[in-house]
C-alpha positions as CSV (number, residue, x, y, z in Angstrom):
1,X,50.4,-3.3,10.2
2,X,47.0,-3.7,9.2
3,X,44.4,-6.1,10.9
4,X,43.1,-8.7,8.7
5,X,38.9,-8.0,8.7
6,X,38.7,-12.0,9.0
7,X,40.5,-11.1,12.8
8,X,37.8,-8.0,12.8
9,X,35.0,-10.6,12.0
10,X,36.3,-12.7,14.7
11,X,36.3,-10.5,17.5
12,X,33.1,-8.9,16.8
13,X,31.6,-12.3,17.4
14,X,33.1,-13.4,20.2
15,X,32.1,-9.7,21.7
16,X,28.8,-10.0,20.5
17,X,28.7,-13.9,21.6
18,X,30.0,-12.4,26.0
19,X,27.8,-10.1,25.8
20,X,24.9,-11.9,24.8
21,X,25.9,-14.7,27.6
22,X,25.7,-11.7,30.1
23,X,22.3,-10.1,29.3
24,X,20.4,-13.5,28.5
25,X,22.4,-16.0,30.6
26,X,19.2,-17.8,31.5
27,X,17.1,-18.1,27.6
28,X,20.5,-18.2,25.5
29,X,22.4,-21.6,25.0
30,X,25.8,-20.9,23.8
31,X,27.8,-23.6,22.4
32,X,31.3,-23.8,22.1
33,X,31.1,-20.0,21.3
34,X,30.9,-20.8,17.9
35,X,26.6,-21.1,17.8
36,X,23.9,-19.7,19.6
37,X,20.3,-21.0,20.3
38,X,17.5,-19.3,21.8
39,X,14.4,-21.9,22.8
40,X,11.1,-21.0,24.2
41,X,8.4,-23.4,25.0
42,X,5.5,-20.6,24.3
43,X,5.7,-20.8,20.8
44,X,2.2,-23.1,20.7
45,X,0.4,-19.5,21.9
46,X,1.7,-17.8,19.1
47,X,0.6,-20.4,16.7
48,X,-2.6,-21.2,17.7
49,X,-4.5,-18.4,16.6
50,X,-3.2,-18.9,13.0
51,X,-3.6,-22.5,13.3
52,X,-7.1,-21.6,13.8
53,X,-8.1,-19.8,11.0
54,X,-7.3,-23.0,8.9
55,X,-10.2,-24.8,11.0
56,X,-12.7,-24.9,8.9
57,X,-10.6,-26.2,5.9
58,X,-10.9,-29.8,6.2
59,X,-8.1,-32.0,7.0
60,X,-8.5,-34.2,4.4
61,X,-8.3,-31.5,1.7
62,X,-5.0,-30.1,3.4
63,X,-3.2,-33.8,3.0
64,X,-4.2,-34.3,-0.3
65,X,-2.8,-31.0,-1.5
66,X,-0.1,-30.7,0.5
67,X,1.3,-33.8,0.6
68,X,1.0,-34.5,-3.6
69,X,3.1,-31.4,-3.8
70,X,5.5,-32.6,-1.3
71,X,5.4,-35.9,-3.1
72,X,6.0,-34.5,-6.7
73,X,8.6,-32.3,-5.7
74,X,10.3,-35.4,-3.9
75,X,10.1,-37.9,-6.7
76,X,9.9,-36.1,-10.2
77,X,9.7,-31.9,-10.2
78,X,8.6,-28.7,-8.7
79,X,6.0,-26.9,-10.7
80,X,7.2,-23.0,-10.3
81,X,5.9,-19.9,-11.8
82,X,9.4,-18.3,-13.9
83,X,10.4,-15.0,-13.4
84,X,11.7,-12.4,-15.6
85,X,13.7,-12.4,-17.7
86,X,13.9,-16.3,-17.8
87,X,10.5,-16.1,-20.1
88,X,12.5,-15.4,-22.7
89,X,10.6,-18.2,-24.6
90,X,7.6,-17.0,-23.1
91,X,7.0,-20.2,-20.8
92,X,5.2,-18.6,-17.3
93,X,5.5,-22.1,-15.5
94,X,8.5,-25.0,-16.0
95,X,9.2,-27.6,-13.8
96,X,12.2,-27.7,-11.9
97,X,13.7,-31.2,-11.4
98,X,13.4,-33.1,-7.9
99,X,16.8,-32.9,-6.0
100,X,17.2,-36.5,-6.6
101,X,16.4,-36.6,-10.1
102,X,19.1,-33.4,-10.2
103,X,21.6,-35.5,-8.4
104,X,21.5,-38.3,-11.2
105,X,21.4,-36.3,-13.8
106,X,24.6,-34.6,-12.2
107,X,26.6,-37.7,-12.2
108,X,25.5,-39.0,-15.6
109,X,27.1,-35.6,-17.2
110,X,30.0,-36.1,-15.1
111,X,30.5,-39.5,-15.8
112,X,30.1,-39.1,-20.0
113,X,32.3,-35.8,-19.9
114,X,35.3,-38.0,-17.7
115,X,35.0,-40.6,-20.1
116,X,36.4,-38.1,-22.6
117,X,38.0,-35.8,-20.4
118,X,41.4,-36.6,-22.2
119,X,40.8,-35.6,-25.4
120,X,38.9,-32.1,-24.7
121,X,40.5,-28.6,-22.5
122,X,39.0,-28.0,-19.4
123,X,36.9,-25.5,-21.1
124,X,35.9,-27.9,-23.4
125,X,34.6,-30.0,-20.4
126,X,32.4,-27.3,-18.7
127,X,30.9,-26.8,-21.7
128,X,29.7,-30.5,-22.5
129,X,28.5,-30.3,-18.5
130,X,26.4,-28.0,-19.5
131,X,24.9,-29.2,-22.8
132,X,24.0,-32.6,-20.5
133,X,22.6,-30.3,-18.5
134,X,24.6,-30.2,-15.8
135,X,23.3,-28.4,-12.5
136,X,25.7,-26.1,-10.9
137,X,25.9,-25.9,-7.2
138,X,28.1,-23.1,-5.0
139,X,28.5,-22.1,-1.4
140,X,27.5,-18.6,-1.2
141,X,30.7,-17.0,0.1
142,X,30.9,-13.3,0.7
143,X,33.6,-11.5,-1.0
144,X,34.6,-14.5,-3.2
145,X,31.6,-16.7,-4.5
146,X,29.1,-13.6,-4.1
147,X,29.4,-9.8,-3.2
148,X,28.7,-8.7,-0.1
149,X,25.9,-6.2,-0.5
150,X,24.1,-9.5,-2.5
151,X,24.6,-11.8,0.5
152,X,23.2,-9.1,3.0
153,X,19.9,-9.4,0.7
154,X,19.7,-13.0,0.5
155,X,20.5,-13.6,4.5
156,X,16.9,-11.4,4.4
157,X,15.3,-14.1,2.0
158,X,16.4,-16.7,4.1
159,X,15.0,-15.6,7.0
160,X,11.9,-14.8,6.0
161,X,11.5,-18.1,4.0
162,X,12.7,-20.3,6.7
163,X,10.6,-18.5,9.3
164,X,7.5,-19.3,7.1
165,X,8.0,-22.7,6.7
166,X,8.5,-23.5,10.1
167,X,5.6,-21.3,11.0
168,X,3.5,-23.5,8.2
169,X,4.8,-27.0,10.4
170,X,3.2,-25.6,13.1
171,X,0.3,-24.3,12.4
172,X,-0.7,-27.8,10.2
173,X,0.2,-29.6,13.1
174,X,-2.4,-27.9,15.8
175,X,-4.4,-28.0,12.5
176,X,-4.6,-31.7,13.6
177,X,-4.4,-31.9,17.2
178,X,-1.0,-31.7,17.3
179,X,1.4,-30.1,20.5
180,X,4.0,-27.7,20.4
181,X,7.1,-28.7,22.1
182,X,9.1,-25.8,21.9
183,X,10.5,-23.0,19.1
184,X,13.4,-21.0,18.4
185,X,16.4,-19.3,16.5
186,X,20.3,-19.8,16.0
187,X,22.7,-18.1,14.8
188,X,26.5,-18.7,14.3
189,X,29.3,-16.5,13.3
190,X,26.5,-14.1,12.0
191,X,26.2,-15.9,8.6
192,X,24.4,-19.0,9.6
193,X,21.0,-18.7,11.2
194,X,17.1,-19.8,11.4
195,X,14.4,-20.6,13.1
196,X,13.0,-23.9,14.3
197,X,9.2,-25.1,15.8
198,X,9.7,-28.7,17.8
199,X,6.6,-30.6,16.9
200,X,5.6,-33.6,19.2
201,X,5.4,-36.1,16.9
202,X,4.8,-39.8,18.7
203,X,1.8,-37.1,20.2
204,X,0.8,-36.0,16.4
205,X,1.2,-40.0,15.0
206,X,-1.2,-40.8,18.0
207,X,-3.8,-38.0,17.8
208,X,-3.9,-38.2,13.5
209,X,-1.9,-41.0,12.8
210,X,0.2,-41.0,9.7
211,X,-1.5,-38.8,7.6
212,X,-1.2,-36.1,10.9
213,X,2.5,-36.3,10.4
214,X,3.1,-36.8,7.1
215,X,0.5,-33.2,6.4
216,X,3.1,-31.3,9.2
217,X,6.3,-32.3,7.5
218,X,4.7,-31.4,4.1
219,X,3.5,-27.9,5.1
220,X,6.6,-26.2,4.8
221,X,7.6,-26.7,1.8
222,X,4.4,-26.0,0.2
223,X,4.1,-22.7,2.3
224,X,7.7,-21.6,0.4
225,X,6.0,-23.1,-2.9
226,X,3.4,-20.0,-2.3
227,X,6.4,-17.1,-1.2
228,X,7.7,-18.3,-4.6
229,X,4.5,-17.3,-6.3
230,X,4.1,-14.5,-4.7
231,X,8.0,-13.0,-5.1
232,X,7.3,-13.6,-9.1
233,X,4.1,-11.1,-8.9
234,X,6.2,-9.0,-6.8
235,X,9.1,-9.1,-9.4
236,X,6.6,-7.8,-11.8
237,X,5.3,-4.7,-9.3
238,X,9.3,-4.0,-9.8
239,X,9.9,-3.8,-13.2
240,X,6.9,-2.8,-15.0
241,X,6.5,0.5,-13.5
242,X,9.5,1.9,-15.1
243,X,9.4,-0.2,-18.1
244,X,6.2,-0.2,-19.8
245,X,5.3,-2.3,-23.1
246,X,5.0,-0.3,-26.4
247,X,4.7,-2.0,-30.0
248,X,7.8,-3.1,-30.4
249,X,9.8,-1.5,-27.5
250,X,9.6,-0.1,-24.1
251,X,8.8,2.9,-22.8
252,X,11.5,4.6,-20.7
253,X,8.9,6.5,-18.1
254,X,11.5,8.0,-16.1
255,X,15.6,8.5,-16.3
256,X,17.8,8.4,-13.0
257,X,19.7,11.6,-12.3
258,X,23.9,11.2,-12.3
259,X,22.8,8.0,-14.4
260,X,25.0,7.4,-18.0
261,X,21.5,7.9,-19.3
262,X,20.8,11.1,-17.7
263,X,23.9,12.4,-18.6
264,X,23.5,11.6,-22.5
265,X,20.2,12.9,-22.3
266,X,18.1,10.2,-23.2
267,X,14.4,11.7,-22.7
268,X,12.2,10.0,-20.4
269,X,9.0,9.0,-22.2
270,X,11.0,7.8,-24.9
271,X,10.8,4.5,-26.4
272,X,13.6,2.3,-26.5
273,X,13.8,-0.3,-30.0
274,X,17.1,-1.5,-29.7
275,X,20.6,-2.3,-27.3
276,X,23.7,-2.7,-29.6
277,X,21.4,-3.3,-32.6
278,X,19.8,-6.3,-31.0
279,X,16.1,-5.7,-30.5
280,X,14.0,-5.1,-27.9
281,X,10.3,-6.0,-28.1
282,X,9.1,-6.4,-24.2
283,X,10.8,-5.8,-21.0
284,X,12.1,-9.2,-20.7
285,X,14.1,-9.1,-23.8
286,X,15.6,-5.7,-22.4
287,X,16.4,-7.2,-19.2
288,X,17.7,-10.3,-20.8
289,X,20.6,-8.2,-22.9
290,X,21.4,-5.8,-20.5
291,X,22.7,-8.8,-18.2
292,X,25.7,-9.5,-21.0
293,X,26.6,-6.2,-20.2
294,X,30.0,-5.0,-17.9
295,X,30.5,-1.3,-15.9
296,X,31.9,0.5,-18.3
297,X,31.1,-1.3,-21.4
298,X,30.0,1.1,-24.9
299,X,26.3,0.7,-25.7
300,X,24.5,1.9,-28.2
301,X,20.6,2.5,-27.5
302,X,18.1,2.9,-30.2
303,X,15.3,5.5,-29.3
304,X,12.1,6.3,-30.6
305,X,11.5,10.0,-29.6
306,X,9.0,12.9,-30.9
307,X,8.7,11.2,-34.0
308,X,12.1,10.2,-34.8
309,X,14.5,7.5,-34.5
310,X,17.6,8.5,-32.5
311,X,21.0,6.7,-31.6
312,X,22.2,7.2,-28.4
313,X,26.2,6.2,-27.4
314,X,27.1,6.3,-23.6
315,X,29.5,3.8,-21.3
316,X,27.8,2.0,-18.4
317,X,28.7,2.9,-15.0
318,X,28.5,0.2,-12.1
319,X,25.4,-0.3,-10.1
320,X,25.2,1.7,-6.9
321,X,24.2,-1.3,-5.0
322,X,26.4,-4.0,-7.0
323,X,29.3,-2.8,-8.4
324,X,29.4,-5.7,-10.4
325,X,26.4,-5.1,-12.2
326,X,26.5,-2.8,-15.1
327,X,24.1,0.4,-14.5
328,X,22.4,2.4,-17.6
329,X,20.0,4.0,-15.7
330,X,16.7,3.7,-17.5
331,X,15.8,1.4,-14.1
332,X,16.1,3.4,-10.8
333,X,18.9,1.5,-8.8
334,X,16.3,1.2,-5.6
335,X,13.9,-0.8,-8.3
336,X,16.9,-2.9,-9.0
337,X,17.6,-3.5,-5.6
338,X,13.8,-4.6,-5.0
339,X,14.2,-6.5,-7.8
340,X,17.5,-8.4,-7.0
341,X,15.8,-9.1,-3.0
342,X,12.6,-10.4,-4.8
343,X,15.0,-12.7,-7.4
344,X,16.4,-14.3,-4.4
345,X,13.8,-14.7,-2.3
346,X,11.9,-16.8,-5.1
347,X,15.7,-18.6,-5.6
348,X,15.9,-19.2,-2.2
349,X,12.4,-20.7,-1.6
350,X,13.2,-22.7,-4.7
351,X,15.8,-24.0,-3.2
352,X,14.3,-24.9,-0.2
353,X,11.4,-26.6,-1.5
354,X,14.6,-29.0,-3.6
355,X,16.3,-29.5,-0.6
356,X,13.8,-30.5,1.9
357,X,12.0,-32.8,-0.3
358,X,15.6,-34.9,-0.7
359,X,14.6,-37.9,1.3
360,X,17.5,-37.8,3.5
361,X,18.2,-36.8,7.3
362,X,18.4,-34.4,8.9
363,X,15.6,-32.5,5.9
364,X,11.8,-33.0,6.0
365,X,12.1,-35.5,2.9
366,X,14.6,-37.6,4.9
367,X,11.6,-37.5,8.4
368,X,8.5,-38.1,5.4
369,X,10.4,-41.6,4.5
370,X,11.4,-42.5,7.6
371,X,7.4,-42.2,8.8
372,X,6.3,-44.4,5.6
373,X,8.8,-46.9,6.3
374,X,8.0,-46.9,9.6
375,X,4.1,-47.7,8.7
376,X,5.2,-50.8,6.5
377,X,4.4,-54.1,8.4
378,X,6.9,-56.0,9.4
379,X,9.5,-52.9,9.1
380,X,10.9,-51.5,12.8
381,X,12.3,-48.5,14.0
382,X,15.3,-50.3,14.0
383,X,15.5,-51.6,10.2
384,X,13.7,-48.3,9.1
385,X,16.8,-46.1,10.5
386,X,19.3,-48.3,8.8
387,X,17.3,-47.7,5.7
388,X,17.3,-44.0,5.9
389,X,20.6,-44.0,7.0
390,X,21.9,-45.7,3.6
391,X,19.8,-43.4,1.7
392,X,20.7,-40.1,3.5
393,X,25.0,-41.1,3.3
394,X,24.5,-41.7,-0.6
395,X,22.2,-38.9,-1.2
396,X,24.6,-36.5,0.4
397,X,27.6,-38.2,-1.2
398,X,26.3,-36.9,-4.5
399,X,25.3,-33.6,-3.0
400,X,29.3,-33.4,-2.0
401,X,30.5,-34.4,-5.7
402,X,27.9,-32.1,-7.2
403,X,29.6,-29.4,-5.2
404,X,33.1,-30.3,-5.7
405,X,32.6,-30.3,-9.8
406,X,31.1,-27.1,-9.9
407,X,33.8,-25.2,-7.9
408,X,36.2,-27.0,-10.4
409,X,35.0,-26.7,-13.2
410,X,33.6,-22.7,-12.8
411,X,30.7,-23.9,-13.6
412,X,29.3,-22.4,-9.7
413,X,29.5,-19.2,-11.1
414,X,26.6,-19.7,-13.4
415,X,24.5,-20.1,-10.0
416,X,24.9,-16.8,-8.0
417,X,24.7,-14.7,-11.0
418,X,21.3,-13.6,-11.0
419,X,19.2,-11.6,-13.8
């Protein structure tokens, strides 16, 4: 009889969770078995030197800029830079709505499609979701929401993006005399992990006052606003290489061996004009139809070679890195795989920069109105928790119900299918 890998997956941790207790009994808090946290109180000589090559920026300019961004993103939208192939209408920068707006906007669809839920097909409904613009939400499972080879890449995103932004809280807050309590990482059950820096806070409100704290909790979010830019130019260092811009077409530089293209012969240095008739005039638009296609779909290239127009039939094969994914190979499968890391990196920033601005607890947004409220005469610690508390149940409330439509409807699939 064969062991369930769920039972494998179990063991391993627990294994992994003794053996951890017995080498680092002393810096390792376990709890439950189920979580682990490692906490170090040395964390403010890491980030002093970085905090100090922000010293001659002045502290006013760092409020002003950080804190708008924190406060636009909270209130209205997040202005991002869009990545291929979204610029299909060649926009370079939308706005993503605020997680509250998103949230509203949510319930409205629901609400209007409910209200005529009995006279449409399920189908029917997920479509008029989507026409009110309706946004998705999913757990990212491995093996049943999302492959696993795609959920290995963006565990990477995370951590790098969550280590940033709460290397940015700390930095901004010795940027304004602020201490370091302590920092850190946990993981549990080897899917859920990060990293955490424990700013003083009653120490930052008195050294800096409100604008202190309210810089620190804004930092993070604005340094994942800036690994979003910078995953876009990298998604661009990607896919240019092998697909360069030619009149109307692209130029196929180079042709993977054991790839369908290889094996119909498709020249490299070719141009390619068209996929299934439908033409292609940049890279974007390439990338754009080739994500309708399935492993082992019939396409039918249109090439542009020595002076002639040729057609080219071959079936795709699956990707060697998502077998999900159909694979033509005119773009080497490691580009694709630096390309699929870089996607969700910018996603997962994204992401971050919605969720943490929601003004509700435990997330930075939730801390940032709890310190306003808290600097409103007449308003105590006591009325201002009961305040946030309200906020924080609703807010997540409607997190829950966003969630629990998108699994039913199938709509969650349209948010862990990537380009």
């Amino acid at each position: 009889m064969s062991i369930s890998p769920l039972i494998w997956f179990v063991v391993a941790w627990f294994i992994f969770v003794g053996l951890v207790k017995l080498a680092f009994r002393d810096k390792v808090k376990v709890y439950y078995y189920v979580a682990m946290m490692a906490r170090s109180s040395g964390v403010e000589g890491f980030l002093r030197p970085l905090a100090n090559l922000i010293s001659g920026v002045p502290s006013v300019l760092i409020f002003i800029v950080v804190v708008a961004f924190f406060v636009v993103a909270m209130v209205y939208a997040i202005p991002v830079l869009i990545p291929m192939p979204f610029q299909v209408l060649g926009y370079l920068v939308g706005l993503v709505p605020s997680f509250i707006r998103m949230l509203s906007i949510n319930l409205t669809a629901t609400v209007s499609v409910l209200m005529s839920l009995h006279t449409i097909t399920t189908q029917q409904a997920a479509t008029q979701l989507v026409e009110n613009r309706f946004t998705p939400a999913t757990p990212l499972i491995p093996g049943v929401t999302i492959s696993v080879n795609i959920f290995l890449i963006i565990l990477i995103a995370i951590g790098i993006s969550i280590l940033i932004h709460e290397v940015s809280h700390g930095i901004v807050a010795l940027r304004y005399g602020g201490r370091i309590k302590s920092g850190g990482a946990f993981l549990s059950l080897f899917i859920l992990y990060g990293g955490f820096v424990e700013v003083d806070e009653s120490d930052l409100r008195k050294k800096a006052g409100l604008r202190g704290v309210l810089a620190m909790l804004s930092a993070g979010v604005f340094s994942n606003m800036v690994l979003s830019i910078i995953a876009v130019g990298l998604m661009y260092l990607a896919l240019i290489p092998a697909l360069q811009p030619y009149l109307s077409g692209v130029v196929i530089t180079s042709v993977a061996n054991g790839s369908p293209a290889f094996y119909a012969n498709i020249p490299a240095g070719s141009v390619l004009l068209a996929v299934n008739g439908k033409p292609i005039i940049s890279t974007m638009s390439l990338l754009y139809v080739l994500e309708g296609l399935k492993p082992g779909s019939q396409v039918t290239l249109t090439i542009f070679h020595s002076g002639l127009v040729h057609t080219y039939t071959l079936v795709t094969s699956s990707n060697p890195y998502d077998p999900n994914l159909a694979y033509i190979g005119i773009v080497n499968p490691s580009d694709r795989l630096f390309y699929q890391f870089v996607y969700w990196l910018w996603t997962i920033n994204v992401v971050i920069i919605l969720l943490n601005t929601m003004p509700a607890w435990p997330l930075d947004g939730g801390q940032f109105l709890y310190h306003v409220l808290l600097s409103i005469p007449g308003l105590n610690e006591k009325w201002a928790s009961r305040v946030m508390t309200a906020v924080s149940v609703v807010l997540w409330m409607l997190f829950i119900f966003t969630l629990i439509v998108s699994l039913s409807s199938g709509l969650w699939r349209i948010a862990v299918n990537p380009p």
